[in-house]
C-alpha positions in Angstrom: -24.6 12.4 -43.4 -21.0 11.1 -42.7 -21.9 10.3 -38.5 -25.3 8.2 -40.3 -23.0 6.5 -42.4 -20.2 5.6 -39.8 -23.1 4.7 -37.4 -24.4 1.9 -39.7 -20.8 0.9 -40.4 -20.7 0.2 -37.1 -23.3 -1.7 -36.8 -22.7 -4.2 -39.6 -19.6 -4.3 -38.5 -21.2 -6.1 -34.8 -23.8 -8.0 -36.2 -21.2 -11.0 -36.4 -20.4 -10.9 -33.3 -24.3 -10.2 -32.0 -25.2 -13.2 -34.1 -21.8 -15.4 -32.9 -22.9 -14.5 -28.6 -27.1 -15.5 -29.5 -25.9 -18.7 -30.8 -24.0 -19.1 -27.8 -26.2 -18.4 -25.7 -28.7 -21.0 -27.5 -26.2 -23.6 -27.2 -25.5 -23.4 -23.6 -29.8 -23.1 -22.6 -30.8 -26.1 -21.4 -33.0 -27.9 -23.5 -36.8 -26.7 -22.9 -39.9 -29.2 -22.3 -40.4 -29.3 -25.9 -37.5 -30.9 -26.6 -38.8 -33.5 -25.4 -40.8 -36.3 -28.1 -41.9 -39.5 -25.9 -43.2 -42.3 -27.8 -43.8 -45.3 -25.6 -46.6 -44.7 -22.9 -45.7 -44.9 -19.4 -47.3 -48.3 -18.8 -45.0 -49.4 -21.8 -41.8 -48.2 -20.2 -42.7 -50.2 -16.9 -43.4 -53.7 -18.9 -40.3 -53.4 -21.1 -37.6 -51.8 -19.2 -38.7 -51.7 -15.7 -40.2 -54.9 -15.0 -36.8 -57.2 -17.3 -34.7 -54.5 -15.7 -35.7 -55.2 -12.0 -36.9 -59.1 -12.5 -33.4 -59.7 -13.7 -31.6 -58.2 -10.7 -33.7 -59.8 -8.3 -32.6 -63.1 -9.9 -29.0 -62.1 -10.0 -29.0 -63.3 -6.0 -31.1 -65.6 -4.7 -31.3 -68.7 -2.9 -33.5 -72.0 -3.7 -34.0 -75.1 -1.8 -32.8 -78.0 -3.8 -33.3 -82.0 -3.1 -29.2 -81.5 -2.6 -30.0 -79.2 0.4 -29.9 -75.1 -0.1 -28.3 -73.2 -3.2 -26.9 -69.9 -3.4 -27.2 -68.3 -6.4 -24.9 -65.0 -7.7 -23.2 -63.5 -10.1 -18.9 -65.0 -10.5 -17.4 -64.0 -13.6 -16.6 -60.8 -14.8 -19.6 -61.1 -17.5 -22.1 -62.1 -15.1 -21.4 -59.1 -13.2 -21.8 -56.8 -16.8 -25.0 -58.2 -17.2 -26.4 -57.4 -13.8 -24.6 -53.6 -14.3 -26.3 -53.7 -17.5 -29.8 -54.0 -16.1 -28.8 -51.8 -12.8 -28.4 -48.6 -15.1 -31.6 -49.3 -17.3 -33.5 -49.2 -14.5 -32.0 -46.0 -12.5 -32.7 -44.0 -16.3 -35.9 -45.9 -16.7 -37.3 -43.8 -13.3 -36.0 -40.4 -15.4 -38.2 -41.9 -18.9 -41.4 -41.7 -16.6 -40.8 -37.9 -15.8 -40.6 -37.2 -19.1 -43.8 -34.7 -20.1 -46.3 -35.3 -22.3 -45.5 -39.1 -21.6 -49.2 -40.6 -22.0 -50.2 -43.1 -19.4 -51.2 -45.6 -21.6 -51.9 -45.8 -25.4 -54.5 -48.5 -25.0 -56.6 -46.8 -22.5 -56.2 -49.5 -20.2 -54.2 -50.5 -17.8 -52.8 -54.2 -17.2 -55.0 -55.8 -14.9 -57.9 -53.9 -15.6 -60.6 -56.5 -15.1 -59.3 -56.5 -11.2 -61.1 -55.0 -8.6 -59.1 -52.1 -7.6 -57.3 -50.9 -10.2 -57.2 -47.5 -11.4 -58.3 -46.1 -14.5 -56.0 -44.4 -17.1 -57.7 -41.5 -16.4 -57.7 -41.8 -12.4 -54.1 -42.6 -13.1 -53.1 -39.3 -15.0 -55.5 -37.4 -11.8 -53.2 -38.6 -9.3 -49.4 -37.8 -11.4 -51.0 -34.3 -12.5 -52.5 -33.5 -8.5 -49.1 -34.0 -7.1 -46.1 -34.4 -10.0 -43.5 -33.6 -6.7 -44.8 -37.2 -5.3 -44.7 -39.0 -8.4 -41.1 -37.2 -9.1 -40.6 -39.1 -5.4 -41.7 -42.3 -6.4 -39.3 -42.2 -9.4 -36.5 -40.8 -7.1 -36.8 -43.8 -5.1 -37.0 -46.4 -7.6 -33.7 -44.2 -9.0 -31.8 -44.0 -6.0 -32.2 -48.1 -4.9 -31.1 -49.0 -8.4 -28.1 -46.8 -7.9 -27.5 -48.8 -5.1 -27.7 -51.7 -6.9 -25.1 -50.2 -9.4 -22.6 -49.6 -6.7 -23.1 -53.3 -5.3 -22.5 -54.3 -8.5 -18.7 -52.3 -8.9 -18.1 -53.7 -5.9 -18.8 -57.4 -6.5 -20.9 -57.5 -3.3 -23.8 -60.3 -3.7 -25.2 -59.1 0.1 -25.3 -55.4 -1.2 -26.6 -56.6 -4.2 -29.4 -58.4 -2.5 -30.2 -55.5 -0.4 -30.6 -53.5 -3.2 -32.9 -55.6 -4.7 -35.2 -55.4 -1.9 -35.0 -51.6 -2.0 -35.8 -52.1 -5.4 -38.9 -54.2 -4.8 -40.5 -51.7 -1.6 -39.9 -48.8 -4.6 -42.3 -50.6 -6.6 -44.8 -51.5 -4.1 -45.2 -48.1 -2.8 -45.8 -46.6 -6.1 -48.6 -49.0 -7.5 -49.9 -49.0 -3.9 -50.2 -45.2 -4.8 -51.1 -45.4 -9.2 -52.0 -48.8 -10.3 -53.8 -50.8 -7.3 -54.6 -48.4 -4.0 -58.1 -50.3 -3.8 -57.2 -53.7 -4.6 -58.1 -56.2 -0.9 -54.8 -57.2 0.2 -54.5 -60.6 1.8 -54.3 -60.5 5.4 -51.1 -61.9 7.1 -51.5 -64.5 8.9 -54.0 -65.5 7.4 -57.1 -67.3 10.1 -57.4 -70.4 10.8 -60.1 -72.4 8.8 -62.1 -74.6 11.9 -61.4 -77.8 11.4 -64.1 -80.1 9.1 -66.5 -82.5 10.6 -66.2 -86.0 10.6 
């Protein structure tokens, strides 16, 4: 009787400390899949953080031809530069928000564009990502890594890196809606032919 009783001493004497190491242990896991609760659809996140996000850094630099010859347009003052930085880091997390699972494609069922020859269905959409999640990962990687690039032009005032970035930047894009938004759409043809000349 006494060993039963000094046995179950014991052990509610190292509950606590069973109890203190499982929430540990809880705290330290990293958080599983169901942690996650996304509410905007994936074509959401593109139209209103990808697309301000990257249109904004492609008009950070940039040059226009004016009556008064060319002008060169770029960020000076220390604010100007925050702004850019601003957009630079919404866009490198914006290519983590489309990895997030569970992340519909679209709440409406249809994409933008849908009425053009060439675009992909929702559903042809969610085919490709779920076929191959590595290369959509990729794709998202990409987009990441060129707006990273654009971050570091940024911290380093450079307006050339900057613009290099950008393009980056705009081949990430093209490559992944040539891939999941338009891979059938006709493509205009560069240069384009001559048209024969009219007759008197």
């Amino acid at each position: 009787m006494k060993l039963k009783l000094v046995a179950n001493l014991l052990t509610v004497l190292a509950m606590p400390a069973l109890l203190s190491a499982c929430n540990q242990a809880a705290q330290s896991a990293p958080p599983s899949a169901a942690a996650f609760h996304p509410d905007a659809s994936i074509q959401e996140v593109m139209a209103h953080i990808v697309d301000p996000a990257a249109d904004a850094i492609w008009a950070s630099v940039k040059s226009e031809t004016t009556a008064q010859g060319l002008k060169e347009y770029q960020p000076n003052t220390e604010s100007e530069w925050l702004e850019v930085r601003h957009h630079t880091i919404s866009l490198a997390e914006a290519a983590n928000l489309l990895l997030v699972p569970g992340r519909p494609v679209s709440h409406t069922k249809q994409l933008e564009d849908a009425h053009v020859p060439g675009i992909l269905t929702v559903e042809q959409v969610r085919s490709k990502i779920d076929q191959d999640p590595a290369k959509f990962a990729a794709a998202a990687r990409e987009l990441q890594l060129a707006a990273q690039e654009a971050t570091a032009a940024v911290d380093g005032k450079n307006a050339a890196r900057l613009m290099a970035a950008g393009e980056k930047i705009d081949a990430a894009c093209e490559r992944c809606h040539r891939t999941y938004w338009y891979p059938n759409t006709e493509q205009p043809k560069w240069p384009a032919p001559l048209k024969p000349d009219a007759k008197p």
